[in-house]
C-alpha positions in Angstrom: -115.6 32.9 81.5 -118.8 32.9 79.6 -122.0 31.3 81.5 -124.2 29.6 79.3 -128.0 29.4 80.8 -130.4 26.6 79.4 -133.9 26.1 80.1 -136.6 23.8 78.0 -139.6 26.4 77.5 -139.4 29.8 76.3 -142.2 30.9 79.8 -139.1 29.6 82.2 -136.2 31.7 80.8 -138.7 34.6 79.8 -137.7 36.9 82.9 -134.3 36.2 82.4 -134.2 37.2 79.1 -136.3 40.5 80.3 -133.3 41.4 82.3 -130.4 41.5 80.0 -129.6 43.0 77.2 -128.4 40.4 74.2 -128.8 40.1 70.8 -130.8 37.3 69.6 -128.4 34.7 66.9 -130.0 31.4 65.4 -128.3 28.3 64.7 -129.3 24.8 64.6 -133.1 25.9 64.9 -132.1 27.3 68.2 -132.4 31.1 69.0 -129.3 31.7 71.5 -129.0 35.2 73.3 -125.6 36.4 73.0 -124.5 39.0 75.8 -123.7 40.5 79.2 -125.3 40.1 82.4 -123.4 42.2 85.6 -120.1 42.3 83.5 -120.1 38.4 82.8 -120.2 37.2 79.3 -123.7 35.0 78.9 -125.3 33.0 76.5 -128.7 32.2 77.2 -131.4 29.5 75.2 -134.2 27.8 75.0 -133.2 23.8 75.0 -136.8 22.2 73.9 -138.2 19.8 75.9 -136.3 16.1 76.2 -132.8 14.6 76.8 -132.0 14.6 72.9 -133.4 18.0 72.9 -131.2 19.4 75.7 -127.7 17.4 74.1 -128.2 18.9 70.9 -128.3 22.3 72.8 -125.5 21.8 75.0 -123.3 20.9 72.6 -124.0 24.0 70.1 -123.4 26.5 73.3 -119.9 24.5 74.0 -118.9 23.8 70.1 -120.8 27.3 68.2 -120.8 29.9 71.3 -117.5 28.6 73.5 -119.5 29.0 76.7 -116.8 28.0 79.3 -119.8 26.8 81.9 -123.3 25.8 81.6 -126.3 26.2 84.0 -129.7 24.8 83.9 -132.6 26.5 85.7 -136.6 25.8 85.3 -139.5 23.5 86.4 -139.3 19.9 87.9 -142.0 17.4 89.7 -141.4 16.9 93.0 -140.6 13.5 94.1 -139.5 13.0 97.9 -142.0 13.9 100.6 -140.2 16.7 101.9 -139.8 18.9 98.5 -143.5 20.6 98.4 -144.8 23.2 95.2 -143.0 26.4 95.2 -139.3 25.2 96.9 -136.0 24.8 95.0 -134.1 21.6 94.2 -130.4 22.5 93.5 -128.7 19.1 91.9 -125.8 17.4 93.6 -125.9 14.6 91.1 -128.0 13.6 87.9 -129.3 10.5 86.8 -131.2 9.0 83.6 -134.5 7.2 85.6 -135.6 5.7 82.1 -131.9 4.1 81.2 -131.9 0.5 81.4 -129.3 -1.5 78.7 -129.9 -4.4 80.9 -128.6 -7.3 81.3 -125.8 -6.0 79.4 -125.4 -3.4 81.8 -126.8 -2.2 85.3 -129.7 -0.4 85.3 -129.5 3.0 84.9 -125.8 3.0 84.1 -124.7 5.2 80.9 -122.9 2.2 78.6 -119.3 2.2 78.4 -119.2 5.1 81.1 -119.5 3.0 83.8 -121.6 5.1 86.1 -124.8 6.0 86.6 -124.6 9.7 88.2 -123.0 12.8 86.5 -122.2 14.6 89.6 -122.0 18.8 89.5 -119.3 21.4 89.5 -118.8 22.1 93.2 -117.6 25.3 92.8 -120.8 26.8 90.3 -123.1 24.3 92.8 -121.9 26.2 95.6 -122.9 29.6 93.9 -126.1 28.7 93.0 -127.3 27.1 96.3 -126.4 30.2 97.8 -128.5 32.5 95.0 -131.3 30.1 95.2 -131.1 30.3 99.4 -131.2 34.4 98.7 -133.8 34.3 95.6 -136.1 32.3 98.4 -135.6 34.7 101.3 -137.4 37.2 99.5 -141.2 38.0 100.8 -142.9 38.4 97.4 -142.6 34.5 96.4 -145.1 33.3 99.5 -147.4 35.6 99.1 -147.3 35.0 95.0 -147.4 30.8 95.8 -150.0 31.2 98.4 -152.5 33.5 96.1 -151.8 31.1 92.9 -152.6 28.3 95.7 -155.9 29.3 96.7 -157.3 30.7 93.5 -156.4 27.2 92.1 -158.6 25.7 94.3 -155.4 24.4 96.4 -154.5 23.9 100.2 -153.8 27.0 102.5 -150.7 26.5 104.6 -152.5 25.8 107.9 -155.4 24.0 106.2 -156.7 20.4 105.5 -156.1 18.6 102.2 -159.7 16.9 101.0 -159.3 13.7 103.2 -159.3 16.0 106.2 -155.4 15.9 106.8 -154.0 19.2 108.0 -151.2 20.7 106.0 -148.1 21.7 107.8 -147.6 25.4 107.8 -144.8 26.0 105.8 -144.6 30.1 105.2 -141.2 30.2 103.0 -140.5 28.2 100.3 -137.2 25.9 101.0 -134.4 25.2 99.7 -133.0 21.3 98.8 -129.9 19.7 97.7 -129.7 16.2 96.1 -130.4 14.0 93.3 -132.6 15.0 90.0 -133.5 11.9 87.9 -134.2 12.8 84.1 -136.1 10.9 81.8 -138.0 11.4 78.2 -141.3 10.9 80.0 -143.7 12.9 81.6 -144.1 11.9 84.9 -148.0 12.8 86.3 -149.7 10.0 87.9 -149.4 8.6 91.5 -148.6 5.1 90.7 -145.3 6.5 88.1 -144.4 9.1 91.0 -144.2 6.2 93.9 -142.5 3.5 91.3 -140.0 6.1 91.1 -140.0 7.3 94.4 -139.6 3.2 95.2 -136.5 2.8 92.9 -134.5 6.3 93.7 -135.5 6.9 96.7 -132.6 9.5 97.1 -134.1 11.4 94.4 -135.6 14.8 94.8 -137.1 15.8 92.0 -137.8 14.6 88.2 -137.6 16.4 85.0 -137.0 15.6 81.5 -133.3 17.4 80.4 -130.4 17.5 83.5 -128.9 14.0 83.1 -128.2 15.0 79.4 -126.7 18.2 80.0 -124.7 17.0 82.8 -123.5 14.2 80.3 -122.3 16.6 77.5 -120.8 18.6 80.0 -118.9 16.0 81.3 -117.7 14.8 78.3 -116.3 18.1 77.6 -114.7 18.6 81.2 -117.2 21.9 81.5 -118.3 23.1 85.0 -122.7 22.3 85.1 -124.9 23.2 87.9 -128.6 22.7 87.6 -131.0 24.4 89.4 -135.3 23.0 89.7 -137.9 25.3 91.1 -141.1 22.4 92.1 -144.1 23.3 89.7 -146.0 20.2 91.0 -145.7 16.6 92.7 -145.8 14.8 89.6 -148.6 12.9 90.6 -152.3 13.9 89.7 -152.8 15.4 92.7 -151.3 18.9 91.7 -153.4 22.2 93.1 -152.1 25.2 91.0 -152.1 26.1 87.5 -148.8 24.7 85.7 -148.6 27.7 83.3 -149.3 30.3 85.8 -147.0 28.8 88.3 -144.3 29.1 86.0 -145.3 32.9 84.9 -146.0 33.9 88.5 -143.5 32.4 90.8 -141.3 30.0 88.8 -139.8 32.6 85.9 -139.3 35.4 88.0 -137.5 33.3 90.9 -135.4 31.9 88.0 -134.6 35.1 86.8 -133.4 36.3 91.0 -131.4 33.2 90.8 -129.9 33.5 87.7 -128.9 37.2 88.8 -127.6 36.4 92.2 -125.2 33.8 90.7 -123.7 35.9 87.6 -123.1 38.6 90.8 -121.0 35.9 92.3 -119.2 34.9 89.2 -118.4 38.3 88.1 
């Protein structure tokens, strides 16, 4: 079966693309890697940024490149209290947090659908959790968070925030299961993170592609799976350098849990 691999920006699928060999084909303005990872067929490319964006995509890998299922990985704000910088949001469900055809239909729900959640492939969920536990367990992703941390100007594990708070002491990044709302805005203030945080309160994390992939894919009875490493608390409160985040932890993380699950699917 061939895995397609989608992420938005070209710095969050960079290490994957370091470690496999595939031959670069453009179509639909896209540039779609084309090969084998571990002895399972791949396709891997760069969605853009937005829900239109990521549909377009989707579709080309399932209609142009007959990818047979589709997996997400990259970057999310973290919304509940419990997901900090540096841990892992695997999806269980997806939802669009900026959909509202009200008072035709429900808030949130996807007209003529009837639902609001796409839910995930159990079986390529399963995978990924357990790649994303194992990509996690390694040493090197502390010690890169907690150097990126304090040379941002951030809080120490063990420390106090500015309002003299002391931060828990959390040494390993962790690992979560749950909701991922989507939405074509950037969320980066305080007040948008707690409305949100108010009105999904199941939600994990937020980002601006999953709901539409899980969509397409469901519309095409493909197995999906997303997978979110937390780059920030999309708030303005955030304590490390987005771009080197993503460079020094997020990328190379992707690229360990990208491996670990094409090992399990081969």
């Amino acid at each position: 079966m061939t895995l397609g691999i989608v992420s938005a920006m070209h710095e969050e699928l960079s290490a994957v693309l370091a470690s496999v060999q595939a031959r670069p084909l453009e179509w639909a303005g896209r540039t779609f890697w084309q090969g084998h990872w571990h002895g399972v067929p791949m396709v891997a490319v760069l969605s853009r940024i937005g829900k239109v964006a990521a549909a377009t995509t989707v579709t080309t890998l399932i209609h142009r490149f007959e990818v047979d299922q589709v997996v997400m990985t990259g970057v999310a704000g973290g919304l509940a209290e419990s997901v900090h910088v540096g841990d892992a949001v695997v999806a269980d469900a997806f939802i669009q947090h900026d959909l509202d055809a009200s008072p035709l239909f429900p808030r949130y729900e996807v007209p003529l659908y009837g639902v609001s959640r796409f839910g995930v492939d159990a079986r390529l969920s399963e995978c990924l959790r357990q790649a994303a536990q194992e990509a996690l367990s390694q040493p090197q992703w502390p010690m890169a968070l907690g150097q990126l941390t304090a040379s941002s100007g951030g809080v120490r594990p063990g420390g106090s925030d500015p309002l003299g708070a002391t931060v828990p002491d959390r040494s390993r990044p962790r690992l979560h299961t749950g909701l991922v709302a989507s939405g074509d805005r950037f969320v980066s203030s305080a007040d948008e993170s707690r409305t949100l945080r108010q009105a999904l309160p199941d939600a994990l994390a937020v980002e601006m592609e999953g709901a539409a992939m899980a969509q397409v894919c469901h519309d095409h009875g493909l197995p999906f799976a997303g997978v979110r490493l937390i780059s920030d608390r999309a708030d303005d409160s955030a304590h490390v350098d987005f771009m080197r985040f993503i460079r020094d932890v997020a990328a190379p993380v992707s690229a360990a849990v990208m491996q670990g699950l094409v090992q399990r699917l081969a």
